[in-house]
C-alpha positions as CSV (number, residue, x, y, z in Angstrom):
1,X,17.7,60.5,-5.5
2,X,20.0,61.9,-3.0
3,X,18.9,63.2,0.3
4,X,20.6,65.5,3.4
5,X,21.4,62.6,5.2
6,X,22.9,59.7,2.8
7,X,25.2,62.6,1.6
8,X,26.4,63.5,5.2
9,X,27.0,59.7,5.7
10,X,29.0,59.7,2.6
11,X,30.9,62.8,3.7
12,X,31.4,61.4,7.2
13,X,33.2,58.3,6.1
14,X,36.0,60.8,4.2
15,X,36.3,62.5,7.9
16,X,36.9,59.5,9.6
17,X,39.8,58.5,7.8
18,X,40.9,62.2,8.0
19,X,40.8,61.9,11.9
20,X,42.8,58.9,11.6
21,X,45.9,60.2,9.6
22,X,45.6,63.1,12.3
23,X,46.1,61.2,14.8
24,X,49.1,59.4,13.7
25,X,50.4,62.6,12.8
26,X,50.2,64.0,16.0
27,X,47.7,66.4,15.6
28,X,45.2,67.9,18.5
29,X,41.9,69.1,18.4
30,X,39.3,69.6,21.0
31,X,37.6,67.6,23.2
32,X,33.9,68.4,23.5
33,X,31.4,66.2,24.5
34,X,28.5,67.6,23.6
35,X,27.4,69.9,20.8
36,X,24.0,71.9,20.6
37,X,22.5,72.5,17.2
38,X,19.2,74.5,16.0
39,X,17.4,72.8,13.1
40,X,14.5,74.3,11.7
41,X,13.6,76.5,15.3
42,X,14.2,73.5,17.2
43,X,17.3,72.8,19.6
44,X,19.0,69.4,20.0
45,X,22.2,68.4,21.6
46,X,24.4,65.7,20.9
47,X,26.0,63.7,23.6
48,X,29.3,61.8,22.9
49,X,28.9,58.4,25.3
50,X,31.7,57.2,27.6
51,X,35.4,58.1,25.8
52,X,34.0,59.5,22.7
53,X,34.0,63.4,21.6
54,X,32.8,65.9,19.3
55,X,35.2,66.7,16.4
56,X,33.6,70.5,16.2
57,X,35.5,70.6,13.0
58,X,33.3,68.2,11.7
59,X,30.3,69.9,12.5
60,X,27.9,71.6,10.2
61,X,24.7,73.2,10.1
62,X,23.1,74.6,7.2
63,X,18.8,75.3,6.5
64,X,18.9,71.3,5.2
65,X,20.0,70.1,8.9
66,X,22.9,69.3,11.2
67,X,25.8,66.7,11.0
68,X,27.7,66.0,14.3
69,X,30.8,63.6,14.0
70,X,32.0,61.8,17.4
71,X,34.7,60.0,17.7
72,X,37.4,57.9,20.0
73,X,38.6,61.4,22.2
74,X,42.1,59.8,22.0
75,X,42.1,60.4,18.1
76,X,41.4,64.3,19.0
77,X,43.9,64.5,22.0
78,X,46.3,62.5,20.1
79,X,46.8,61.3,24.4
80,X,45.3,58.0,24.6
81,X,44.0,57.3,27.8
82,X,45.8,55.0,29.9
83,X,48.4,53.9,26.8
84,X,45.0,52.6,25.4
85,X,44.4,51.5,22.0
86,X,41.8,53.7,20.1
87,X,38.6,52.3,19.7
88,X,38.4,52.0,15.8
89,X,35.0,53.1,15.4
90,X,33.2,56.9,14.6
91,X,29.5,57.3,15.1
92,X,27.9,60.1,13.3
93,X,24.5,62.3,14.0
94,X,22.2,63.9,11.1
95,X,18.9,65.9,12.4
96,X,16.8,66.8,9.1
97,X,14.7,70.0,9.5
98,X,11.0,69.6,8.4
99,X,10.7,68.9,4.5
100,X,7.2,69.5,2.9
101,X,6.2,66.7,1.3
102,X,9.1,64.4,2.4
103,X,8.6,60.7,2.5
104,X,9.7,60.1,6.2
105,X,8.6,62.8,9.0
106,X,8.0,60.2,12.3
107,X,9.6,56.9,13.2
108,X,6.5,55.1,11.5
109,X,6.6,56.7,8.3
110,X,10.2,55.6,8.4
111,X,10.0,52.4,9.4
112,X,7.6,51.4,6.2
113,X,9.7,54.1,3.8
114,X,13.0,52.0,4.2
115,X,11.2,48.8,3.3
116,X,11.1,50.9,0.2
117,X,14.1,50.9,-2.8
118,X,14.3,54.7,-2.2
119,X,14.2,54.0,1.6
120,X,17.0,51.4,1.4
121,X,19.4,53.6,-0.4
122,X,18.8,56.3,2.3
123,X,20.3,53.3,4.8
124,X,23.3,52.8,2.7
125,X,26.2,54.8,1.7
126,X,26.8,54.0,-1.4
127,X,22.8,55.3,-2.3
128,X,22.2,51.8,-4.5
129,X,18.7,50.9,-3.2
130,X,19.6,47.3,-4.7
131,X,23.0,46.8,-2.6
132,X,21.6,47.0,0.0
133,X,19.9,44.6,3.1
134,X,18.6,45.4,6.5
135,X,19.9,42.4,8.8
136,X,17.9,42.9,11.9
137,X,15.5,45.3,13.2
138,X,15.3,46.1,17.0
139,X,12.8,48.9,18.6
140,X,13.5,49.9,21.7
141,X,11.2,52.3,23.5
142,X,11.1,55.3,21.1
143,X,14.9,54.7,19.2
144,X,14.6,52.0,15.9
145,X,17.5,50.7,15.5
146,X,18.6,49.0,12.0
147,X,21.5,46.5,11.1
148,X,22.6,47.2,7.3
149,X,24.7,45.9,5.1
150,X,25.8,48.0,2.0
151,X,27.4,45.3,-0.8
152,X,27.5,48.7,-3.4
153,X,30.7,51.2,-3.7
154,X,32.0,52.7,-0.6
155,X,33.0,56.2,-0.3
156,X,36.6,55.1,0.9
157,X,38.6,51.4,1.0
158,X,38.3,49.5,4.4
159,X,35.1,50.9,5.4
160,X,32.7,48.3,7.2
161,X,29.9,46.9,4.8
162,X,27.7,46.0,7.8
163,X,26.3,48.5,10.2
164,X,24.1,49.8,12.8
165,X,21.9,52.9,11.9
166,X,19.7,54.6,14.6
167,X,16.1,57.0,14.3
168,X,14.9,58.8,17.2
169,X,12.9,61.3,17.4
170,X,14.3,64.4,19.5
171,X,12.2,67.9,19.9
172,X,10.2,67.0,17.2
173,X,13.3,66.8,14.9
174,X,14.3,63.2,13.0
175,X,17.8,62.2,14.8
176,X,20.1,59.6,12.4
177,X,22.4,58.2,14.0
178,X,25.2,55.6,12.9
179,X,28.3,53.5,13.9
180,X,31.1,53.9,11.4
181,X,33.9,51.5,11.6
182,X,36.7,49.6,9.0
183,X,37.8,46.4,8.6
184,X,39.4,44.5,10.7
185,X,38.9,47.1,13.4
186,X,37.6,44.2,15.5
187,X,33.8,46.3,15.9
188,X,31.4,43.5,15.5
189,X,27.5,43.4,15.0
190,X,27.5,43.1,19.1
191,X,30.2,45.7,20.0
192,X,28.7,48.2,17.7
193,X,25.1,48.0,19.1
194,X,26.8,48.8,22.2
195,X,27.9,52.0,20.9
196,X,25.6,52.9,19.1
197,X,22.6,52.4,21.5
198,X,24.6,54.3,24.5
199,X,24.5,57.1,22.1
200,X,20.7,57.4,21.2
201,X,20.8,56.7,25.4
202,X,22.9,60.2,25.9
203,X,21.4,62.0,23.4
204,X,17.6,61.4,24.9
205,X,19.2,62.6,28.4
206,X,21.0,65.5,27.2
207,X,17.4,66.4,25.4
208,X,15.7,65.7,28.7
């Protein structure tokens, strides 16, 4: 069954490569680090780490929850900083409103629903419970932290099978968080931790 989040996950991967013919294209957008959503009464920001942005464009918020997209800021200025490369990875936020009923409402519950077919295709993109694996498992303080690896259909060509996905709980709101890269990007199991973790790290301070 599908859920809020796997679809925004599926979605996000189509905006990544968006961002990326826009930027070889020139194109400019802006160069926000920080976004504030309201999910179900409850306020959370978002906040980029070190050289990545908000793509507002990217942003939605409907009664479901909120997706934030954040990306390398030299694919939104199209002005790479320094002549730098840009770092070929995305990382993507989902905060779910309460659900009656739903499977998953605190880390715990989480943590026991994903050892769960159902659970595992909420991990995934491609939604096949059976494709795929979660490679390690690290907690740290209040953030879980998940390495996946997805072996079913990918929304777009190139996209990384094996990534990091992140739950923390902010304002009382379930906070998704994940690293998206593609192949051959050079974003490894180690690399993308990095990222990923200095996000949950930024989005706990921004939420105080």
């Amino acid at each position: 069954m599908s859920t809020p989040i796997s679809d925004r996950l599926r979605a996000a991967a189509f905006v990544v490569a968006l961002l990326a013919l826009a930027a070889c294209e020139g194109g400019a957008g802006g160069t926000a680090t920080r976004e504030t959503v309201r999910v179900g009464g409850a306020s959370v920001t978002i906040a980029a780490p070190a050289g990545f942005c908000v793509d507002r464009r990217s942003t939605d918020v409907s009664s479901a929850g909120a997706f934030v997209l954040v990306t390398d800021c030299a694919l939104l200025d199209a002005q790479p900083e320094g002549g730098r490369a840009p770092v070929g990875a995305a990382m993507t936020a989902s905060v779910s409103a309460p659900e009656p009923g739903a499977a998953a409402t605190t880390l715990a519950e989480l943590e026991s629903y994903v050892g769960t077919p159902e659970g595992r295709a909420v991990l995934g993109r491609s939604g096949r419970g059976d494709a795929i694996r979660v490679l390690e498992t690290v907690r740290q303080g209040d953030v879980l932290f998940m390495l996946v690896e997805d072996r079913g259909p990918q929304p777009i060509a190139g996209v990384d099978r094996t990534f990091w996905r992140a739950f923390m709980e902010v304002n009382g709101r379930i906070a998704a968080l994940s690293v998206l890269g593609f192949e051959g990007s050079g974003i490894d199991a180690q690399s993308g931790f990095g990222f990923i973790s200095a996000f949950a790290a930024n989005i706990r301070a921004a939420n105080g």
